[in-house]
N, C-alpha and C positions, 0 to 999 in steps of 0.2 A: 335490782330486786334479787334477791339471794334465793335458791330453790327451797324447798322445803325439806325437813329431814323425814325420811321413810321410816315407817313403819314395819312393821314384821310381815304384814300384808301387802307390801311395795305400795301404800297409799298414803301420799303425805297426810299428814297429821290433819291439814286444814282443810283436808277433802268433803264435803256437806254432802253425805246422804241425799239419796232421791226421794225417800219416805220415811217414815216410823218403820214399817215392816224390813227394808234392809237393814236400817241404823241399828233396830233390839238383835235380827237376827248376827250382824256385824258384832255385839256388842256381846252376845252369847258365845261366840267365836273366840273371843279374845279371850275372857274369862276362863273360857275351858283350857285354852292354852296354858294360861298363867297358873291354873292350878293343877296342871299336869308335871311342874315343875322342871320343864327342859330348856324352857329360854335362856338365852345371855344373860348379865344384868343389865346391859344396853338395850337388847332386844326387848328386855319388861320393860324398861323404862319408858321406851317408845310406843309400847301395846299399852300402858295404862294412860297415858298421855292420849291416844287414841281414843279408849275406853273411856274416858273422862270427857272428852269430845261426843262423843257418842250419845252419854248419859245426858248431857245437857243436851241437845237437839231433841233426844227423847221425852224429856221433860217439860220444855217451850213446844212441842206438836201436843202432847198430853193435854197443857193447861189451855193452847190455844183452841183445843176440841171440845174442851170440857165447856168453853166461854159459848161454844157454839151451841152445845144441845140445849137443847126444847124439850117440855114435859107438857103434855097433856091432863088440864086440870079437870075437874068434876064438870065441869061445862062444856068440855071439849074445846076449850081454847087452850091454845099454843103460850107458855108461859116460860121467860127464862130458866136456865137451870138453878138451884140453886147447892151449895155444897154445906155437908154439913159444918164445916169448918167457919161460915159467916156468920 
């Protein structure tokens, strides 16, 4: 098994967040950096590659939360969510 290539952050790339609320704030980190304009080109490469990681984690806990809420109808019954998008 070969190690993983680090990050700007010294966390390999395939490191899985322990929530949404580290992963966006990790995810806000990077971005500032990258448009602060002072990285390597290795160093972005490896921060977007990260960021990209990130972003999907954040997306897959998004939709997985989303599948979970409950709306309270006119009856007071518990009714899946529904998104406008269906």
């Amino acid at each position: 098994m070969t190690p993983s290539k680090a990050n700007h952050t010294n966390k390999p790339v395939t490191d899985k967040p322990e929530n949404f609320e580290q992963a966006f704030a990790e995810l806000e980190s990077i971005v500032a950096q990258m448009e602060s304009g002072q990285m390597t080109l290795e160093t972005s490469l490896a921060a977007y590659q990260r960021g990209n990681a990130l972003l999907q984690f954040c997306q897959q806990s998004l939709a997985q939360v989303e599948q979970q809420v409950q709306l309270l109808n006119e009856r007071n019954q518990l009714v899946q969510f529904k998104s406008n998008d269906e």
